[in-house]
C-alpha positions, -999 to +999 in steps of 0.1 A: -328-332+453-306-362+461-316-391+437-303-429+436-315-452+413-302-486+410-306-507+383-292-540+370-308-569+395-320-603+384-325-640+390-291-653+381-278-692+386-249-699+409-214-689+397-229-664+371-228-628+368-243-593+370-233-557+361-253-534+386-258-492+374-265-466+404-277-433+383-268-407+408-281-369+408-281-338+433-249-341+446-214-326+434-210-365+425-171-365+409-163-354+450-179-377+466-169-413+479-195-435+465-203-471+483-225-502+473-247-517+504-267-550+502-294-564+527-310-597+525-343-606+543-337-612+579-301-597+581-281-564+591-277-542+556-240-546+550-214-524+530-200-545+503-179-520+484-169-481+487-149-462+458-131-424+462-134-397+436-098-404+425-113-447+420-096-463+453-115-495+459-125-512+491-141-546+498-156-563+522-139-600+530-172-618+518-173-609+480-133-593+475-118-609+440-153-616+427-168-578+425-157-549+413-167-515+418-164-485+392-174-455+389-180-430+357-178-390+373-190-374+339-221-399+335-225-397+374-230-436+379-215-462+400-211-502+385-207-527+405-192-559+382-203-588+399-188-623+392-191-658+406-223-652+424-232-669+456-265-682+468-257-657+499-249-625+479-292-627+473-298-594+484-312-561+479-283-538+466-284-499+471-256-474+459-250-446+481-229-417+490-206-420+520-210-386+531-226-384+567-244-354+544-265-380+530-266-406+558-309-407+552-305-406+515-312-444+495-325-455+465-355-480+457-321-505+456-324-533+427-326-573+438-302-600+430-312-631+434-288-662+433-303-694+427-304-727+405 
């Protein structure tokens, strides 16, 4: 059974940080691409970073130099490191396999909120 759970979300003040965990179980983890998605009330869910097995990172334009993703393939979790929060990065964040396999697969996702 395919499991994600997110953890690490809080009320944090502009230009502050966070370190999101995505605990990850039922799926040969250490071959799989591993991504981050956020969605914030009213808006498209949008892909903010994606990592390879071998720990090739990908950004989108909106948060690249500010968050980092990682991943840890004997512990079987995914960080994300982010740094200089935004008002707009408030959002939802999920972790998520790439895989088309698991396409229907997400977690209960962990909020970060961004706000003075």
């Amino acid at each position: 059974q395919v499991q994600l759970v997110e953890s690490g979300g809080g009320l944090v003040q502009p230009g502050g940080s966070l370190r999101l965990s995505c605990s990850v179980s039922g799926i040969a983890f250490s071959f799989n691409v591993m991504g981050w998605y956020r969605q914030a009330p009213g808006k498209q869910r949008e892909l903010v970073a994606t990592i390879t097995s071998d720990g090739v990172t990908n950004y989108a334009d909106s948060v690249e130099g500010r968050f980092t993703i990682s991943r840890d393939n004997v512990k079987k979790l995914v960080y994300l490191q982010m740094n200089s929060l935004k008002p707009e990065d408030t959002a939802a964040y999920y972790c998520k396999p790439m895989s088309v396999r698991y396409r229907n697969y997400w977690g209960q996702g962990t909020q970060v909120t961004v706000s003075s």
